[in-house]
C-alpha positions as CSV (number, residue, x, y, z in Angstrom):
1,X,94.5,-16.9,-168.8
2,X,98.6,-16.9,-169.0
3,X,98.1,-13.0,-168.8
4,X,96.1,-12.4,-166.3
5,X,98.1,-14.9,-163.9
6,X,101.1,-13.0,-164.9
7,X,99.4,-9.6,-164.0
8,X,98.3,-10.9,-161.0
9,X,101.8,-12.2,-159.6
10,X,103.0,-9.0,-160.3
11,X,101.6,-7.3,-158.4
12,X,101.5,-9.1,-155.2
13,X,105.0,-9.1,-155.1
14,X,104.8,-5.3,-155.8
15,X,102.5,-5.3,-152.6
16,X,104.6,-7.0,-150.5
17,X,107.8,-5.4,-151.4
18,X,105.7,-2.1,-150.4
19,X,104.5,-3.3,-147.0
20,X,108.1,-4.4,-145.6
21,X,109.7,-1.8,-147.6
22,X,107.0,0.5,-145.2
23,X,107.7,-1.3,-142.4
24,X,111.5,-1.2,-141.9
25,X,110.9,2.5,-142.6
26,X,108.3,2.5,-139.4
27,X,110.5,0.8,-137.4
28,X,113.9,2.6,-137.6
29,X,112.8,6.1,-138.0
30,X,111.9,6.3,-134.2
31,X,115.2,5.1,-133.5
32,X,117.1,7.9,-135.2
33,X,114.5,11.0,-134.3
34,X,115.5,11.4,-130.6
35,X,118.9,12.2,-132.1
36,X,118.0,14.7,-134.5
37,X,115.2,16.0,-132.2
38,X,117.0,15.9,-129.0
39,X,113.7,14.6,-127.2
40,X,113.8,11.4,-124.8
41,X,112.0,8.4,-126.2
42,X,109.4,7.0,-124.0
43,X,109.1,3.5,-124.3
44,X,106.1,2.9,-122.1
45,X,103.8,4.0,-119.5
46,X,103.4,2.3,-116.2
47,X,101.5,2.6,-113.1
48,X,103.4,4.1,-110.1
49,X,102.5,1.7,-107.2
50,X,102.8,-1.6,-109.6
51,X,105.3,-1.7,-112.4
52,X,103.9,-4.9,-114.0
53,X,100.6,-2.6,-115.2
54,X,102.1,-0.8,-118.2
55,X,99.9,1.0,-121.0
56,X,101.4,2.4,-124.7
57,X,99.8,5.5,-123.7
58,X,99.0,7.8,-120.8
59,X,96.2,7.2,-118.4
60,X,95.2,6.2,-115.1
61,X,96.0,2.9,-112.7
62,X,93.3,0.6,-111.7
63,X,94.1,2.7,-108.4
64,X,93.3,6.3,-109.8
65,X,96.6,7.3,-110.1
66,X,98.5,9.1,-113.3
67,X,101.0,7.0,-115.3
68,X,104.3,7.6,-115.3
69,X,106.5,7.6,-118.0
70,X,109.2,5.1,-118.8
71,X,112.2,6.3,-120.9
72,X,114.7,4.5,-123.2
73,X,117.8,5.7,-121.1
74,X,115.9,4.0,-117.9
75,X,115.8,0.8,-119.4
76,X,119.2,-0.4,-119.3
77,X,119.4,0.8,-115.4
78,X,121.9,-1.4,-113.0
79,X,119.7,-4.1,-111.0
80,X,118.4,-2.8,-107.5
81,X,117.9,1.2,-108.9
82,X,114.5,2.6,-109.7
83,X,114.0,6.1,-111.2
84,X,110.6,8.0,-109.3
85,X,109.3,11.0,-110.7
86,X,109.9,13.7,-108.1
87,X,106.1,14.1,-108.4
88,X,105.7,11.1,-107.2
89,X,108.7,11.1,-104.9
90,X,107.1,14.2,-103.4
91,X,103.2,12.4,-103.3
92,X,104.7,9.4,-101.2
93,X,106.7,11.7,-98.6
94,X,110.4,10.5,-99.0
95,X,112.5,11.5,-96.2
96,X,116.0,11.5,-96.3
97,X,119.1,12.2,-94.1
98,X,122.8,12.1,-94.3
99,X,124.7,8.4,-93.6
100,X,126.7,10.0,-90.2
101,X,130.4,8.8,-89.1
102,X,131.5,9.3,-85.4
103,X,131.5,7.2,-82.2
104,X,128.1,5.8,-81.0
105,X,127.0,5.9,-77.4
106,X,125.8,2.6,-76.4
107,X,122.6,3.5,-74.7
108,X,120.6,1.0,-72.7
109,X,117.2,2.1,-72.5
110,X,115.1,-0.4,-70.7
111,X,112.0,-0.3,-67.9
112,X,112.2,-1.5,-64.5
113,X,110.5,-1.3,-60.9
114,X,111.2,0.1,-57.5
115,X,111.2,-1.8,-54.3
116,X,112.5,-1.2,-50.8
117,X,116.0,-1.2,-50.2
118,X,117.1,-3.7,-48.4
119,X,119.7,-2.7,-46.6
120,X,117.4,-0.8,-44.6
121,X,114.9,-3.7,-44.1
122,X,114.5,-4.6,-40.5
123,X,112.7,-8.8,-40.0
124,X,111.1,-8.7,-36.7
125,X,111.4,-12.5,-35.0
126,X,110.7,-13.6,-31.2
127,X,113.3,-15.9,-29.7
128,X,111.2,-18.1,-28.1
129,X,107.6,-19.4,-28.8
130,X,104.5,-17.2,-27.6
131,X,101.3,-15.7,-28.6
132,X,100.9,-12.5,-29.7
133,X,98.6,-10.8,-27.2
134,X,98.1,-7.1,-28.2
135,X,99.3,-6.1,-32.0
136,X,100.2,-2.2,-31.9
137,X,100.3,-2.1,-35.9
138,X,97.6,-4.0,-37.7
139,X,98.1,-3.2,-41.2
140,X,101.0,-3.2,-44.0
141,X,102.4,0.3,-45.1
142,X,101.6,2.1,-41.6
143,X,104.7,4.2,-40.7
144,X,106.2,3.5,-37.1
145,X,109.0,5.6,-35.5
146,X,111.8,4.6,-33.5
147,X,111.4,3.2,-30.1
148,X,107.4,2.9,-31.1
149,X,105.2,-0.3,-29.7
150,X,105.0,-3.1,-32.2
151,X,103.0,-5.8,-30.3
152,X,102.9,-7.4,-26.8
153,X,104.0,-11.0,-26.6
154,X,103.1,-13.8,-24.2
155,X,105.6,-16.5,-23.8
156,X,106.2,-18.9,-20.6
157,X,109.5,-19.3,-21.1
158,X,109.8,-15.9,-20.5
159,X,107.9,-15.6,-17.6
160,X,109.9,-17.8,-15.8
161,X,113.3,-16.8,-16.8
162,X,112.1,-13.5,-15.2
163,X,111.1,-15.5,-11.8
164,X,114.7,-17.3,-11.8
165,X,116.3,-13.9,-12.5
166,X,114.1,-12.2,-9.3
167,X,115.1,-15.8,-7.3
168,X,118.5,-14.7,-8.2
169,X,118.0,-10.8,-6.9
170,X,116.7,-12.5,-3.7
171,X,119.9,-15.4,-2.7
172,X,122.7,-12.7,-3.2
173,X,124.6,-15.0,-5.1
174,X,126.3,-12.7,-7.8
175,X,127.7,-15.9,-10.2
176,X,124.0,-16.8,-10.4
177,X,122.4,-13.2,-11.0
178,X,124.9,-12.5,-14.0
179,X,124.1,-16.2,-15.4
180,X,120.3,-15.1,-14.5
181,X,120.8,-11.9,-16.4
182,X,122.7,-13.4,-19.3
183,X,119.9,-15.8,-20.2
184,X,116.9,-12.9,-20.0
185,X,119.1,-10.3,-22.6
186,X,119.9,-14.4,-24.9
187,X,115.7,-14.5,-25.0
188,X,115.5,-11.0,-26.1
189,X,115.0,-8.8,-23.1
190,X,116.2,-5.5,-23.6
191,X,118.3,-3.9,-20.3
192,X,115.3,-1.2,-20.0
193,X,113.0,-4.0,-19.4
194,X,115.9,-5.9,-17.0
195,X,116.3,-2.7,-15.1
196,X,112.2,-2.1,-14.5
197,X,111.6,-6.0,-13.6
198,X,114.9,-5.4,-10.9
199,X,112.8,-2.1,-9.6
200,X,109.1,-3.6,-10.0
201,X,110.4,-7.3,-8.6
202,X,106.9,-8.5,-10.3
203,X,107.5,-10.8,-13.9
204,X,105.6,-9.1,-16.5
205,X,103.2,-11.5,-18.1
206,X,103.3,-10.2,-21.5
207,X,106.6,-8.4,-23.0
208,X,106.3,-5.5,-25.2
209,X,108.6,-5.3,-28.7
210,X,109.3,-2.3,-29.5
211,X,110.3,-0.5,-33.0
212,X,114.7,-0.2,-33.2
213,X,113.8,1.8,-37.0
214,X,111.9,4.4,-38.3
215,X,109.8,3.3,-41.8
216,X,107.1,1.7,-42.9
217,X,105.4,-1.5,-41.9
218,X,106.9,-3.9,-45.5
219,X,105.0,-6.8,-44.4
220,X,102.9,-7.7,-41.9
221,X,102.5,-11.6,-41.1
222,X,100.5,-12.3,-37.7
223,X,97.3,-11.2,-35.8
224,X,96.5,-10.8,-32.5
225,X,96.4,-14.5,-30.9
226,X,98.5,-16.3,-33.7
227,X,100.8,-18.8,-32.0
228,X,104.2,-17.7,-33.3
229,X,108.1,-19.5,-33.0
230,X,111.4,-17.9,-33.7
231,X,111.1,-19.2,-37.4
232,X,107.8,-16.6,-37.9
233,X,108.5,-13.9,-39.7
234,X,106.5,-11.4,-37.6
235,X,107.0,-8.1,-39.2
236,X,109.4,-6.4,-41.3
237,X,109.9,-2.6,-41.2
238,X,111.8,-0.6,-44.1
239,X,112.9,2.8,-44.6
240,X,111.7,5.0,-47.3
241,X,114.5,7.7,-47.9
242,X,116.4,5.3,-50.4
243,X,114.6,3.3,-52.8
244,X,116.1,0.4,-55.0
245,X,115.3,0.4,-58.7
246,X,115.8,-3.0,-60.9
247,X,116.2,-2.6,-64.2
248,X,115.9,-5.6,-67.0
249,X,118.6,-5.5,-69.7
250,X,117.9,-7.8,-73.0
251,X,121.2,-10.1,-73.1
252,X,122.6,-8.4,-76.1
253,X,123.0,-5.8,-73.9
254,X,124.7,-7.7,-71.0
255,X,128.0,-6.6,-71.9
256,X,127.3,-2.9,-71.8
257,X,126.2,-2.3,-68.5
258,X,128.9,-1.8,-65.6
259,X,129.1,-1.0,-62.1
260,X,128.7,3.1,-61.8
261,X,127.3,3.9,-65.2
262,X,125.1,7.1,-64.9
263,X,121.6,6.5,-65.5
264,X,118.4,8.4,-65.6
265,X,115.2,7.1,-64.7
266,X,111.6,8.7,-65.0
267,X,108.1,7.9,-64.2
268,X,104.7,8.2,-65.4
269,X,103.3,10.2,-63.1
270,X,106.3,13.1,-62.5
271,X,106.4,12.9,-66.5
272,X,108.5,16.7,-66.1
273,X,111.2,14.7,-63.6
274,X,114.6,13.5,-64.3
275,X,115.7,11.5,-61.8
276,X,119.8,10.8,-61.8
277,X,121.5,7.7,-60.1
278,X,124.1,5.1,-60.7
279,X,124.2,1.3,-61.4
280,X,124.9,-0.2,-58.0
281,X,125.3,-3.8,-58.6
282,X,125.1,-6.3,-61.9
283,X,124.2,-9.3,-60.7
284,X,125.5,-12.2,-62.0
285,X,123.5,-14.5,-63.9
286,X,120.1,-14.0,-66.3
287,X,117.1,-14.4,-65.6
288,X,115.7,-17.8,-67.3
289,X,112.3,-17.2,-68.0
290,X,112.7,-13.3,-69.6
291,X,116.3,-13.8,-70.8
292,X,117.6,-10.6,-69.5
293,X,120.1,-9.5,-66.8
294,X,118.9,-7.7,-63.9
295,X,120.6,-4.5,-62.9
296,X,120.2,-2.7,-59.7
297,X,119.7,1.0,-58.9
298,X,119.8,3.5,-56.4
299,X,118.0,6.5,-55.5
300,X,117.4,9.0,-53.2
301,X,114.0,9.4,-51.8
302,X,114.6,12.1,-48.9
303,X,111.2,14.1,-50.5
304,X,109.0,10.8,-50.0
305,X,107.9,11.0,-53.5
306,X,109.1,7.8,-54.6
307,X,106.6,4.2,-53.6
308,X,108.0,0.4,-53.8
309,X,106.2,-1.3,-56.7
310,X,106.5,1.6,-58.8
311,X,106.5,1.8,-62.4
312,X,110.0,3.3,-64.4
313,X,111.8,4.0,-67.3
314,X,115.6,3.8,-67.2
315,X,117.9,5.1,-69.3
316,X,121.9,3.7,-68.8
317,X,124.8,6.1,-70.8
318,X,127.4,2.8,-71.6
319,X,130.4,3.7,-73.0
320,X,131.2,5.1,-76.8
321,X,132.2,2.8,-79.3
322,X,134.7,4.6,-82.0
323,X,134.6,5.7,-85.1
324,X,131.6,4.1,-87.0
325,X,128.8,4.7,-90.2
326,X,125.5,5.1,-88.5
327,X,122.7,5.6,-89.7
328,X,118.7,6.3,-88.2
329,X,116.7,2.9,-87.0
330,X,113.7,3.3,-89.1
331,X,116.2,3.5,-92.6
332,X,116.9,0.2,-92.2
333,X,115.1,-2.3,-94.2
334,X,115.4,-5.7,-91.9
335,X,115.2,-8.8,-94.7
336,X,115.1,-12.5,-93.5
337,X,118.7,-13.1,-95.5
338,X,119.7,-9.4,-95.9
339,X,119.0,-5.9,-94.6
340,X,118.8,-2.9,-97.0
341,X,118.8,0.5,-97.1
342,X,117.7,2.7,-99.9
343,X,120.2,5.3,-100.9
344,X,119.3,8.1,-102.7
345,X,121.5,8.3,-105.9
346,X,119.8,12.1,-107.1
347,X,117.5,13.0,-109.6
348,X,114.6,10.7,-108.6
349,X,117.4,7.7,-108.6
350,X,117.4,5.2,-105.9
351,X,119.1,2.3,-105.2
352,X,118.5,-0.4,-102.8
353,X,121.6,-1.7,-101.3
354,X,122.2,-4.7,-98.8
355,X,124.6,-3.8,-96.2
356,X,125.9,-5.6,-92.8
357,X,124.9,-3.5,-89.3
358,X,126.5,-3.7,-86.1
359,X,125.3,-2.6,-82.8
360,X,121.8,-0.9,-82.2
361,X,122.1,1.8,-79.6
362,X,118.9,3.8,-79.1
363,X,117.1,5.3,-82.3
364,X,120.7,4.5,-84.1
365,X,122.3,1.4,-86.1
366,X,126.2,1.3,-86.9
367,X,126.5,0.3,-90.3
368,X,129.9,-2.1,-90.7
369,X,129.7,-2.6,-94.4
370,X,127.4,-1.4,-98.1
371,X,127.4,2.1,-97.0
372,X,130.1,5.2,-97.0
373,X,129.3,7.9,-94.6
374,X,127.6,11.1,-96.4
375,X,125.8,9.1,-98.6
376,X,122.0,10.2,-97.9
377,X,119.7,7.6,-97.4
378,X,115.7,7.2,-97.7
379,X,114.5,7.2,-93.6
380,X,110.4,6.8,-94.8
381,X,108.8,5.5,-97.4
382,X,111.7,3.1,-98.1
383,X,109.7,0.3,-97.8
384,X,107.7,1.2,-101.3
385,X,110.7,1.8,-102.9
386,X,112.6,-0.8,-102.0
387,X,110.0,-3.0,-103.4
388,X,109.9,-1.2,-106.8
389,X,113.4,-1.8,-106.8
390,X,113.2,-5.4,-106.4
391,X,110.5,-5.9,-108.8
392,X,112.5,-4.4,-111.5
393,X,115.7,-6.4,-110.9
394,X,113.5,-9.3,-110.9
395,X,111.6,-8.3,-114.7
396,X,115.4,-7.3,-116.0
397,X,116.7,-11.0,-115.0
398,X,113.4,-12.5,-116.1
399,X,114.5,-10.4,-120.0
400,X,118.2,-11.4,-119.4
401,X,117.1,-15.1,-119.0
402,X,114.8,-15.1,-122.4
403,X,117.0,-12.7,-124.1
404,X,120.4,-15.4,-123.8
405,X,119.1,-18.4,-123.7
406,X,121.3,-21.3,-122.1
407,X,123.6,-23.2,-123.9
């Protein structure tokens, strides 16, 4: 029994000499063959569109797509870089573009509306209380011309200030015609009308208005028969060969915008038309509902072709800031603590980097710090890659954390 114990001690520890003898052999011969092959070691294979699936040999994703291989030298990467096979680069349509440096024109683009302008707008109001018998223009937006019949008005206080001033013809007394004349021209009798009632020497019972513009009818607020006072706002009659345009600008803007500044404004419905003006007045305070500042316009309608209520773009040129980084809106990645921007580092090498912007003028973003001008950065599908990045700085802390364990 002694030797067959003795035989069978022997050679289990022959055995397991062998297997780790074997094993250290399996394990470190790897190591050394990419240095006497020259070939890269490929440490694992992962899924393009999520790192976290990784296989020991090639295949497919749960998705369908290839595996991509993983190599030794990749591994030790900085945090926030990600290596893409240009295969894959090339599948997911990276875009890229140089980081620019120059001044950057603050542009305002914005939208707006037209109205009439108002320095043109004529209110039409009696001076004394009346009916309005006849009404020459019944509807808002007709045009009138100058000198044309608004509306025939009935008032007796007009009547008999035309009898006193007829009793006045009659005595001879000058001292009372003048005061007699005086008080017709105070109620709003024009000297044409003064000089046909001193011809006629019959009161006229109703007393035309007549149009002292050219334009259109703005608004119209009687009808034949209302009972108006000098507080009724009758009519009101605008031109049409200068139109106002008010622009909203958001508040971050506010300080851009001056009195002056060429802008550009188009329309829908002339979508081939450029139409050039100025800023003609800021005013002063924001509006508190929309939080934006409005900005007033003027154009030139001589052609007719622009309406009130219409519909516009507007485009204000603001002065140039200096020398800045810009880069393209759509590079930036906006983060709730940080915004990013993927640069691309060269040979399917990105990085995502958090940098600081400035002011956003038009399709552009200055860029105050994180970024050097010529550096090329990722404009479209940053978003993907951006994420990959993270994910792997978040699996290389996750190792650092196991690897050293706290104290």
């Amino acid at each position: 029994m002694s030797r067959i114990t003795l035989f069978i001690g022997v050679m289990l520890a022959v055995g397991i000499a062998g297997f780790f003898l074997g094993r250290q052999v399996t394990m470190t011969e790897p190591e050394s063959a990419p240095a006497d092959s020259g070939e890269r070691k490929v440490l694992y294979w992962a899924a393009p569109m999520d790192p976290n699936y990784r296989r020991d040999a090639p295949g497919q994703s749960p998705m369908g797509m290839d595996l991509v291989p993983v190599y030794a030298e990749e591994a030790g990467t900085q945090a926030g870089n990600v290596r893409i096979d240009p295969t894959v680069v090339s599948n997911l349509g990276v875009r890229t573009e140089l980081a620019e440096y120059g001044p950057l024109s603050r542009r305002i683009e914005t939208v707006g509306y037209m109205t009439y302008d108002e320095d043109t707008l004529q209110h039409v109001h009696t001076r004394v209380e009346g009916w309005i018998e006849k009404l020459a223009t019944k509807a808002t937006g007709d045009r009138v011309e100058q000198g044309q019949l608004l509306f025939e008005f009935y008032s007796p206080t007009l009547v008999n200030a035309q009898e006193e001033y007829l009793a006045a013809l009659r005595s001879g007394n000058a001292r009372l015609k003048s005061a007699s004349r005086d008080r017709l021209i105070s109620l709003g009798i024009s000297n044409s009308e003064i000089a046909l009632l001193e011809s006629s020497r019959k009161p006229k019972q109703r007393v035309p208005v007549y149009a002292e513009v050219e334009g259109v009818i703005a608004n119209l607020g009687v009808r034949e028969g209302n009972f108006v006072t000098p507080a009724t706002d009758i009519m009101s009659v605008a031109k049409l060969d200068r139109i106002w345009v008010f622009a909203e600008v958001f508040e971050r803007q506010a300080n851009w915008v001056e009195r002056g500044q060429e802008a550009v404004v188009t329309l829908d419905y002339l979508p081939s038309t450029s139409l050039r003006g100025s800023v003609d007045y800021v005013y002063p305070e924001l509006d508190p509902v929309t939080r934006t500042l409005k900005v007033r316009l003027r154009l030139d309608n001589t052609d007719g072709v622009l309406r009130p209520n219409m519909f516009a773009k507007v485009l204000i040129h603001g002065r140039s800031t200096g020398d800045i980084v810009h880069v393209a809106r759509q590079a930036v990645i906006r983060g709730g603590f940080a915004n990013r921007v993927v640069v691309d580092l060269g040979e399917g090498r990105f990085q995502s980097r958090p940098v600081s912007i400035g002011i956003e003028s038009g399709d552009r973003v200055a860029i105050r710090e994180g970024l050097r001008a010529g550096e090329r950065i990722v404009t479209s599908a940053q978003f993907l890659i951006d994420s990959e990045a993270n994910i792997e700085s978040a699996l290389d802390r996750m190792s650092d954390d196991k690897a050293e364990p706290k104290p």
